[in-house]
PyMOL Python script that loads the backbone (N, CA, C, O; Angstrom):
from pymol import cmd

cmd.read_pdbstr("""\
ATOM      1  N   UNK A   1     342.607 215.441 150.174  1.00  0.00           N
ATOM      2  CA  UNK A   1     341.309 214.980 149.745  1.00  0.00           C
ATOM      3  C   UNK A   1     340.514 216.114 149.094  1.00  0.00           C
ATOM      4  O   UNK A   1     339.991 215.978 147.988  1.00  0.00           O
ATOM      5  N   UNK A   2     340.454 217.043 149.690  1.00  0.00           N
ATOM      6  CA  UNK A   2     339.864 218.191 148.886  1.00  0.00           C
ATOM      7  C   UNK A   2     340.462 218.937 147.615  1.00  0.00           C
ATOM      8  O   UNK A   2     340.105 219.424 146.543  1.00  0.00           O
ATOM      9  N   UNK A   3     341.278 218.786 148.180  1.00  0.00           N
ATOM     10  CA  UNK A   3     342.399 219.279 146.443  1.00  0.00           C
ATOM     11  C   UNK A   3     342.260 218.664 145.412  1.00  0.00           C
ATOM     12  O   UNK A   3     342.156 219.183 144.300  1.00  0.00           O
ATOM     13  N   UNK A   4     342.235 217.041 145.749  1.00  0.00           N
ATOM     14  CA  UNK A   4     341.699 215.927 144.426  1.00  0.00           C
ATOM     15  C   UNK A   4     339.898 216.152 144.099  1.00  0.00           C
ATOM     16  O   UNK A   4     339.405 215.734 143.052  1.00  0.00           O
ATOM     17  N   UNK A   5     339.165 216.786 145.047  1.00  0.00           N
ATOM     18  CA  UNK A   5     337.598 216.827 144.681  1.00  0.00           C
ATOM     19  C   UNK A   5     337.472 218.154 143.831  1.00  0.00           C
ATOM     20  O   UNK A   5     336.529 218.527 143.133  1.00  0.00           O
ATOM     21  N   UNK A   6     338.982 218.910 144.148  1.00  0.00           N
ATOM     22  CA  UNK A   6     338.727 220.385 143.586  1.00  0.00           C
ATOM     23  C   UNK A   6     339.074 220.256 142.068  1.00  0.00           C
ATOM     24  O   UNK A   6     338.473 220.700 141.089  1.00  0.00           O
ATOM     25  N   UNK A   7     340.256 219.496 142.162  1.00  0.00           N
ATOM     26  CA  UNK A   7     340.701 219.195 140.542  1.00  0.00           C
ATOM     27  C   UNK A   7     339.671 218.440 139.925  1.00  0.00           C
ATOM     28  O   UNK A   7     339.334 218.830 138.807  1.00  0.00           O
ATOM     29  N   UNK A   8     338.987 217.266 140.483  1.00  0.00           N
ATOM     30  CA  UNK A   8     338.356 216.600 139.652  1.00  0.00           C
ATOM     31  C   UNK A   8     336.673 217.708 138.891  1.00  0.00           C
ATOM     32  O   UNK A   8     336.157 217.780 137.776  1.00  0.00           O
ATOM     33  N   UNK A   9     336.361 218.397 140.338  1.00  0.00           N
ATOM     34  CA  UNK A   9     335.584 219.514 139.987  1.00  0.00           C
ATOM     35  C   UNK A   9     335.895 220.660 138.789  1.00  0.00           C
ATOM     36  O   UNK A   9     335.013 221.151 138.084  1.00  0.00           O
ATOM     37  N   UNK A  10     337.690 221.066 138.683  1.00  0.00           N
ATOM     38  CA  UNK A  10     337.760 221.922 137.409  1.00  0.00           C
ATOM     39  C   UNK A  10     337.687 221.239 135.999  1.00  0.00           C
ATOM     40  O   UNK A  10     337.387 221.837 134.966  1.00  0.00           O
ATOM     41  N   UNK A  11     338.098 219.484 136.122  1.00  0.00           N
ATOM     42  CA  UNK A  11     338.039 219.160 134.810  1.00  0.00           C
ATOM     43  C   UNK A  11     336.624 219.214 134.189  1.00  0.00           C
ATOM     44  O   UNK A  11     336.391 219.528 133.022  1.00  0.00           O
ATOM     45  N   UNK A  12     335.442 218.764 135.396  1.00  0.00           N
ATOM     46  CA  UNK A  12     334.164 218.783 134.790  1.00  0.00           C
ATOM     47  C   UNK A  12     333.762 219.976 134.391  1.00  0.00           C
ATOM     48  O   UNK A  12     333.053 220.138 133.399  1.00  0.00           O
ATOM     49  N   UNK A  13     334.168 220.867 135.103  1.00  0.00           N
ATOM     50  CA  UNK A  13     333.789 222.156 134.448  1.00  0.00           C
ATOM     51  C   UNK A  13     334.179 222.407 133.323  1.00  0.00           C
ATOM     52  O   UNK A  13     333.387 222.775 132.456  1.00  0.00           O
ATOM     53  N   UNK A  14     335.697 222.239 133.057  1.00  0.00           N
ATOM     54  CA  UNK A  14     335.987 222.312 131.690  1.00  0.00           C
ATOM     55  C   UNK A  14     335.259 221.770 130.459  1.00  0.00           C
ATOM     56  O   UNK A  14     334.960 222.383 129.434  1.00  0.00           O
ATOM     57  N   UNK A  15     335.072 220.690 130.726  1.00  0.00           N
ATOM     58  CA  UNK A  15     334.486 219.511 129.899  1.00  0.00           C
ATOM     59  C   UNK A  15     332.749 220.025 129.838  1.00  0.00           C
ATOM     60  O   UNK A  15     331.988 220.124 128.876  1.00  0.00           O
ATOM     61  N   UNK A  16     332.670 220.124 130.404  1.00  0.00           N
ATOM     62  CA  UNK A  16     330.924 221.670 129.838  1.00  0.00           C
ATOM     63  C   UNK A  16     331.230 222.531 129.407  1.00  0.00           C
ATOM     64  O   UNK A  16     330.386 222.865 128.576  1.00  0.00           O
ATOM     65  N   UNK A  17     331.994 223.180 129.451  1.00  0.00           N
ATOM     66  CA  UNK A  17     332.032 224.611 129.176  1.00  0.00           C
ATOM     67  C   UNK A  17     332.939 223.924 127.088  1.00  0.00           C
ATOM     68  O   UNK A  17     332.994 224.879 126.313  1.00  0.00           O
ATOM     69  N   UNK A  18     333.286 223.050 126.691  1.00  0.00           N
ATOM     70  CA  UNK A  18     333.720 222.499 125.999  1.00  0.00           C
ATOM     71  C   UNK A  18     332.768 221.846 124.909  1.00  0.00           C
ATOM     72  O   UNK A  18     332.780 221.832 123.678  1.00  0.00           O
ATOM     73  N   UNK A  19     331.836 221.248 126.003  1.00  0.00           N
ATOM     74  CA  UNK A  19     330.314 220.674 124.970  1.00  0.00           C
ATOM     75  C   UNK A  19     329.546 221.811 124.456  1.00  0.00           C
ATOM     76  O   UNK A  19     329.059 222.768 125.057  1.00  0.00           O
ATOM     77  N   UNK A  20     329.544 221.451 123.022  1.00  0.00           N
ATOM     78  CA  UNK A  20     328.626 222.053 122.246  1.00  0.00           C
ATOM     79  C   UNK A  20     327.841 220.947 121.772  1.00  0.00           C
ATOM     80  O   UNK A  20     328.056 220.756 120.575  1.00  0.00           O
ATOM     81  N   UNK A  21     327.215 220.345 122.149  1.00  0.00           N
ATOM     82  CA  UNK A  21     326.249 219.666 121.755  1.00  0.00           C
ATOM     83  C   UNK A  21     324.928 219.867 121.024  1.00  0.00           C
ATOM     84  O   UNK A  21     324.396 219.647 119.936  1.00  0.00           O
ATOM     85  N   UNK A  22     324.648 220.501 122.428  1.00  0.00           N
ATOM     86  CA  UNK A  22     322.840 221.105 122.356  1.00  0.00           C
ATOM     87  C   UNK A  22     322.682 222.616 121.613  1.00  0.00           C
ATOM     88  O   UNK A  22     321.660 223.251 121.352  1.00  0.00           O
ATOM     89  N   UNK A  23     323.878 222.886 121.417  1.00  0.00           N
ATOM     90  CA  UNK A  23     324.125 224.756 120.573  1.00  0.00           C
ATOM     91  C   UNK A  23     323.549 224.665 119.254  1.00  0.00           C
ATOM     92  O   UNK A  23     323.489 225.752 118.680  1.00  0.00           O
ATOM     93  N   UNK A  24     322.973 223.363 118.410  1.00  0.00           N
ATOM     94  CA  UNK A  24     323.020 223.510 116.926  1.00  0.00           C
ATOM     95  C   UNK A  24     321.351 223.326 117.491  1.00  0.00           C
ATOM     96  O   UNK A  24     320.549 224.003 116.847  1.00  0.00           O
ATOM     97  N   UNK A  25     320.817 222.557 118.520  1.00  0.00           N
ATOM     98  CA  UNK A  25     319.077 222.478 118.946  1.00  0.00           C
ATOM     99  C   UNK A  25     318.542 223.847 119.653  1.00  0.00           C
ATOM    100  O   UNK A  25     317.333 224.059 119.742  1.00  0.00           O
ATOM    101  N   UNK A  26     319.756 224.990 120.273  1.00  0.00           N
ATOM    102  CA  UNK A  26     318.837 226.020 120.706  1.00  0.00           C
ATOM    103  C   UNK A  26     319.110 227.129 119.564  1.00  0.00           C
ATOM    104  O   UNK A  26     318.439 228.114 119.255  1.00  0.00           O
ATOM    105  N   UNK A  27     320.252 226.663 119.076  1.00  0.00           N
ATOM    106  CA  UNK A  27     319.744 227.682 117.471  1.00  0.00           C
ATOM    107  C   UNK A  27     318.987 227.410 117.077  1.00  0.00           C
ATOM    108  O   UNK A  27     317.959 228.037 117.333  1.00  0.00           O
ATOM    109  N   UNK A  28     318.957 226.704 116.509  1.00  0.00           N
ATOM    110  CA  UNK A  28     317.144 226.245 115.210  1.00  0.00           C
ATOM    111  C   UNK A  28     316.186 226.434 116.378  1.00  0.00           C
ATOM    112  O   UNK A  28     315.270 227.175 116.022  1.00  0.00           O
ATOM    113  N   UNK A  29     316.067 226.050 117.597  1.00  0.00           N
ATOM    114  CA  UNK A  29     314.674 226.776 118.666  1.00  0.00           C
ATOM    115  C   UNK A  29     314.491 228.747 118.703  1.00  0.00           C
ATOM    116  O   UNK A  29     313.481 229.380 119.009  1.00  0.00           O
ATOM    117  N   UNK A  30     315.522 229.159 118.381  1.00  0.00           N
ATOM    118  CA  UNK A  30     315.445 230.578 118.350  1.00  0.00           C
ATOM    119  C   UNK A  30     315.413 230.959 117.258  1.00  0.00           C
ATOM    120  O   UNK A  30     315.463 232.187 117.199  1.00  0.00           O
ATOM    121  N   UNK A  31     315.333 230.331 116.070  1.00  0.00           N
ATOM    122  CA  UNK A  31     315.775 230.545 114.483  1.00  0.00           C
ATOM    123  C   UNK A  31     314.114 230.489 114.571  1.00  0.00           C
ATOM    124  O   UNK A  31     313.540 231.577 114.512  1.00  0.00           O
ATOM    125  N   UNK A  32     313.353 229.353 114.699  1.00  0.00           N
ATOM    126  CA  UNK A  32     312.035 229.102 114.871  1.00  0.00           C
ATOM    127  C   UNK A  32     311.414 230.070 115.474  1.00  0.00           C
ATOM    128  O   UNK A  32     310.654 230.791 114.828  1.00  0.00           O
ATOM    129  N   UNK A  33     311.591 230.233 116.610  1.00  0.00           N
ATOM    130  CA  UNK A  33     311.019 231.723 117.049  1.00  0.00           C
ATOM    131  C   UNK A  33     310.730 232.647 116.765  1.00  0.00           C
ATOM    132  O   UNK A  33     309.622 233.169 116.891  1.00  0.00           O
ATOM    133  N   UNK A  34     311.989 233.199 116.160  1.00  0.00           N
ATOM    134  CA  UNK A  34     312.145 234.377 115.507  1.00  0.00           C
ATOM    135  C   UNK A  34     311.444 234.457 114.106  1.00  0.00           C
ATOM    136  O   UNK A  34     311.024 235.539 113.697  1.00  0.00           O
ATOM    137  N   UNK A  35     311.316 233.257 113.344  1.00  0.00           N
ATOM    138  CA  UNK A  35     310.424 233.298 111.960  1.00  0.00           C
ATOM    139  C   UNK A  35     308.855 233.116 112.541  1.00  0.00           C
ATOM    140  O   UNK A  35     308.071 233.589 111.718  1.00  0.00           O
ATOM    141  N   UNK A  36     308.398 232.750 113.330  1.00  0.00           N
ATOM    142  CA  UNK A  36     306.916 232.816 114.185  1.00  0.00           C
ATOM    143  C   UNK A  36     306.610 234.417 114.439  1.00  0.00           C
ATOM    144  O   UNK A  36     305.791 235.068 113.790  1.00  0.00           O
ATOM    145  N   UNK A  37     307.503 234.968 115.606  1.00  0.00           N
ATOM    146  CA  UNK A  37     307.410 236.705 115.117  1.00  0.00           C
ATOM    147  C   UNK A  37     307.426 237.059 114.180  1.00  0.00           C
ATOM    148  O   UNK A  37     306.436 237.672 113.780  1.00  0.00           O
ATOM    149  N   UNK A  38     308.577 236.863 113.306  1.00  0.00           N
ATOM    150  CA  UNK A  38     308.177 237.754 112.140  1.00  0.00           C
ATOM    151  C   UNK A  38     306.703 237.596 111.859  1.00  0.00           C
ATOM    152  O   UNK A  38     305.949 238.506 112.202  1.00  0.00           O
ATOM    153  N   UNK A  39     306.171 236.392 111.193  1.00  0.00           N
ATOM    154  CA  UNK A  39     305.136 235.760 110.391  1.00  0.00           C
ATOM    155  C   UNK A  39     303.970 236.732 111.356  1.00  0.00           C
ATOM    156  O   UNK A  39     303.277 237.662 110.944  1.00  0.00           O
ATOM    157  N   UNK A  40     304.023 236.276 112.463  1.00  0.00           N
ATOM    158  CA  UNK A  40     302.493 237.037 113.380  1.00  0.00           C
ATOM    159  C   UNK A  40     302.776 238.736 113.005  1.00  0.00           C
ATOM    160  O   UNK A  40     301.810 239.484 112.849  1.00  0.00           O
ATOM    161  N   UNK A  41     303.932 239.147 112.906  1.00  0.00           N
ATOM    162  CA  UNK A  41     303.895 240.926 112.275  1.00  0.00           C
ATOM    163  C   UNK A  41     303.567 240.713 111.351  1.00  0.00           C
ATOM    164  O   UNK A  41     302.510 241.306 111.133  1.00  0.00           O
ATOM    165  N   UNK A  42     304.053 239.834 110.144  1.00  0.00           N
ATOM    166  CA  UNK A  42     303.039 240.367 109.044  1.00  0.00           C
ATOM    167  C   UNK A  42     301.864 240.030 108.405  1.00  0.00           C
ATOM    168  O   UNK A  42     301.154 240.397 107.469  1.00  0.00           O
ATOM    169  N   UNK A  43     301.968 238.762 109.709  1.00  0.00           N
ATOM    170  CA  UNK A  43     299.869 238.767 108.860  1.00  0.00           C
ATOM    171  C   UNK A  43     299.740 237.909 110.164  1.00  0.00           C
ATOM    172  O   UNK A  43     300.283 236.902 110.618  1.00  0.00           O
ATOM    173  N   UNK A  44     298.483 239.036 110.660  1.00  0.00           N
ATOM    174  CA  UNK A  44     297.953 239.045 111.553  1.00  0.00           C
ATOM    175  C   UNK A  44     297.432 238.000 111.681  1.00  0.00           C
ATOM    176  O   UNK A  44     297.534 237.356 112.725  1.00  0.00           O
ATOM    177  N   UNK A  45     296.760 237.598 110.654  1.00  0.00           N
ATOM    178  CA  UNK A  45     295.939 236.462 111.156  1.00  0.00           C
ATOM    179  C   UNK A  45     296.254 235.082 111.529  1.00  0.00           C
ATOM    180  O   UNK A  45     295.450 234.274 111.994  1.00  0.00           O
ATOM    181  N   UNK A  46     297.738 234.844 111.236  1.00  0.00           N
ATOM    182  CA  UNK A  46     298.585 233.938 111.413  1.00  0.00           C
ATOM    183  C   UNK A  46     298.973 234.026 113.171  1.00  0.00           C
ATOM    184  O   UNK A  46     299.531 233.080 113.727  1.00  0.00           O
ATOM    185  N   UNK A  47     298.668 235.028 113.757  1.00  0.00           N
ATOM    186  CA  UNK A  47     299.141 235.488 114.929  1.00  0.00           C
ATOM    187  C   UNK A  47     298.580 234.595 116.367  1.00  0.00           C
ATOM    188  O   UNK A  47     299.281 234.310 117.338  1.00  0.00           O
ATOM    189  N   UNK A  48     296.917 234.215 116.146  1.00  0.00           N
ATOM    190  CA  UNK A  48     296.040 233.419 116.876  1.00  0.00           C
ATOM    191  C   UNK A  48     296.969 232.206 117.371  1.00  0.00           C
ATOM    192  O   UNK A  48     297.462 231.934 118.466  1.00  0.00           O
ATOM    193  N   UNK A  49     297.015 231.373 115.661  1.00  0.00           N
ATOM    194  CA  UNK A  49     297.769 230.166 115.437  1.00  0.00           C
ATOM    195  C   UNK A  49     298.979 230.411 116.274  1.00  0.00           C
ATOM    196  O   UNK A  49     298.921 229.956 117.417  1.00  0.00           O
ATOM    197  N   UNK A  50     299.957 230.980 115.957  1.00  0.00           N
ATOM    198  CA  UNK A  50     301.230 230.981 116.712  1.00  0.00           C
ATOM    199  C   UNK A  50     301.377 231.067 117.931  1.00  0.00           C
ATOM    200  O   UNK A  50     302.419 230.875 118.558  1.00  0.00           O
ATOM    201  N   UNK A  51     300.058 231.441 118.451  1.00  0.00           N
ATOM    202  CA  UNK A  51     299.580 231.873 119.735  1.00  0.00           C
ATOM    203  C   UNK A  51     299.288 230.407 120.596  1.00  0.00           C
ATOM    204  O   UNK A  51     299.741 230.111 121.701  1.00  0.00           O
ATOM    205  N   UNK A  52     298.604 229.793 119.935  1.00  0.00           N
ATOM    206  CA  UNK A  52     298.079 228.496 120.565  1.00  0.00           C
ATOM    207  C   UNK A  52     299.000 227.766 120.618  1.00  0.00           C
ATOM    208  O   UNK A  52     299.056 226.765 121.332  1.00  0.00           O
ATOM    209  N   UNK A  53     300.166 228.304 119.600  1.00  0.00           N
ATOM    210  CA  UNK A  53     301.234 226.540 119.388  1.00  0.00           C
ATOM    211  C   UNK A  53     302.207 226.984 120.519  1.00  0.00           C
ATOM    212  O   UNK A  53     302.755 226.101 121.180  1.00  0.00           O
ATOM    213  N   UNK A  54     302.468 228.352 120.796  1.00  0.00           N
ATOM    214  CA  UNK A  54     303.475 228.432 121.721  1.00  0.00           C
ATOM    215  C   UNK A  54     302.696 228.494 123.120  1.00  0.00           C
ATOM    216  O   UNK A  54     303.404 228.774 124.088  1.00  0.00           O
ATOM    217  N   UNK A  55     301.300 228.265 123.362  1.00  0.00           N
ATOM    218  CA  UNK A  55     300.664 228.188 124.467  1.00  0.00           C
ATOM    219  C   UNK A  55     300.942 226.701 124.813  1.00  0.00           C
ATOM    220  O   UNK A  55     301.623 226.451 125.807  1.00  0.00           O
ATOM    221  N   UNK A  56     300.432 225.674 124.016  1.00  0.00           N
ATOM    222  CA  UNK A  56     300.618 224.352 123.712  1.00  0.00           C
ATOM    223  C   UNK A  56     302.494 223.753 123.892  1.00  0.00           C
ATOM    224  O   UNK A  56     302.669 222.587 124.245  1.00  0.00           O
ATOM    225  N   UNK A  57     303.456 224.460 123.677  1.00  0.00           N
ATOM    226  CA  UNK A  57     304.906 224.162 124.080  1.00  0.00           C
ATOM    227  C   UNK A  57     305.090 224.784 125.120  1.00  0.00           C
ATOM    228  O   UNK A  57     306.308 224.905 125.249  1.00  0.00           O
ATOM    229  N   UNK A  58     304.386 225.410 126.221  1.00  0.00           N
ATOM    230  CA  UNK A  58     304.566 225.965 126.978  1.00  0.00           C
ATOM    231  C   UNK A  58     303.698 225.514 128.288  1.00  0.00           C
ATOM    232  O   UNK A  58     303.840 226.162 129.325  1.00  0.00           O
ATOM    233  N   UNK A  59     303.081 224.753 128.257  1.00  0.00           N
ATOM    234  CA  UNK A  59     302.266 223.941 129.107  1.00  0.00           C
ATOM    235  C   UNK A  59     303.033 222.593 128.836  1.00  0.00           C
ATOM    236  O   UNK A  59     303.350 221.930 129.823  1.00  0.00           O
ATOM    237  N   UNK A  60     303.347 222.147 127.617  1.00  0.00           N
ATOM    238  CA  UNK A  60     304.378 221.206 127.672  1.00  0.00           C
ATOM    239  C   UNK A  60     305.490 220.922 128.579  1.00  0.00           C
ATOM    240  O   UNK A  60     305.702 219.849 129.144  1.00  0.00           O
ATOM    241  N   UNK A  61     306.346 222.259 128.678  1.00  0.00           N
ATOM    242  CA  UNK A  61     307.569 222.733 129.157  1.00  0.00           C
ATOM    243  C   UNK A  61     307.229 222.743 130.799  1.00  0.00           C
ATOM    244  O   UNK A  61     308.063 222.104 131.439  1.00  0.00           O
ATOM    245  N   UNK A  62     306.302 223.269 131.497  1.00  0.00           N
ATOM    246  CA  UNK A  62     305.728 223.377 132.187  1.00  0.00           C
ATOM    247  C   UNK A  62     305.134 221.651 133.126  1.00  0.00           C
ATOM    248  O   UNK A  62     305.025 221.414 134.329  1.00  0.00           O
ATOM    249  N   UNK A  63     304.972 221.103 132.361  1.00  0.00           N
ATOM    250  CA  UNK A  63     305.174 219.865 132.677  1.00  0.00           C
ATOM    251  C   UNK A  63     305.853 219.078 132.815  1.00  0.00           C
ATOM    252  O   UNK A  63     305.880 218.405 133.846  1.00  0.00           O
ATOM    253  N   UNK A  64     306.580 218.913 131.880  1.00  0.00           N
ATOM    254  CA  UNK A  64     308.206 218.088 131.887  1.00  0.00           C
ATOM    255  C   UNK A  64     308.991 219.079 133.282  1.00  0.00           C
ATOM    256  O   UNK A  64     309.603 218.498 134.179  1.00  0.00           O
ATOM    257  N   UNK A  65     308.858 220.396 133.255  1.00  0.00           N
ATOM    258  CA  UNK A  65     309.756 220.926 134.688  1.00  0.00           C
ATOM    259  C   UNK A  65     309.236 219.753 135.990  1.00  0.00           C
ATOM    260  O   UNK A  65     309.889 219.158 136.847  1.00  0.00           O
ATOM    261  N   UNK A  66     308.189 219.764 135.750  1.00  0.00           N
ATOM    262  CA  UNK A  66     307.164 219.507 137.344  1.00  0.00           C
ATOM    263  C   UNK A  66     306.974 217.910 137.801  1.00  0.00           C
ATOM    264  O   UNK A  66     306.442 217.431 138.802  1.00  0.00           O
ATOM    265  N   UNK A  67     307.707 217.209 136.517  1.00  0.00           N
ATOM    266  CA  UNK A  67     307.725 215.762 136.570  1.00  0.00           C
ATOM    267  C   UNK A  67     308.883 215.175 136.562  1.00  0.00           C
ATOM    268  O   UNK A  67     308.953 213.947 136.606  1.00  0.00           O
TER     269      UNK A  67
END
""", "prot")
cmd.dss("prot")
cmd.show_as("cartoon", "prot")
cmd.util.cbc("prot")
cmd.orient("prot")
């Protein structure tokens, strides 16, 4: 019985470690990121803005955890 919960346990593992699904949504989330830094280094004043929007996805995030 445990040997069959252990095998059935390595295929699922496999089978994640296999999905790339969500890899093409946390690229473009870090691709995004990373052009927000840049932009706030080179003009400052853009920096506020970027400030509020990632305050605003982050109280988001913060919610969806807690619900």
């Amino acid at each position: 019985m445990l040997k069959l919960r252990l095998m059935k346990l390595g295929v699922k593992l496999q089978q994640i470690v296999k999905d790339t699904r969500g890899q093409d949504l946390i690229e473009y989330a870090l691709m995004a990121g990373f052009v927000a830094v840049a932009a706030g280094a080179i003009m400052p004043g853009v920096a506020s803005s970027i400030n509020v929007v990632f305050s605003k996805v982050n109280s988001l995030m913060i919610q969806a955890a807690s619900s």
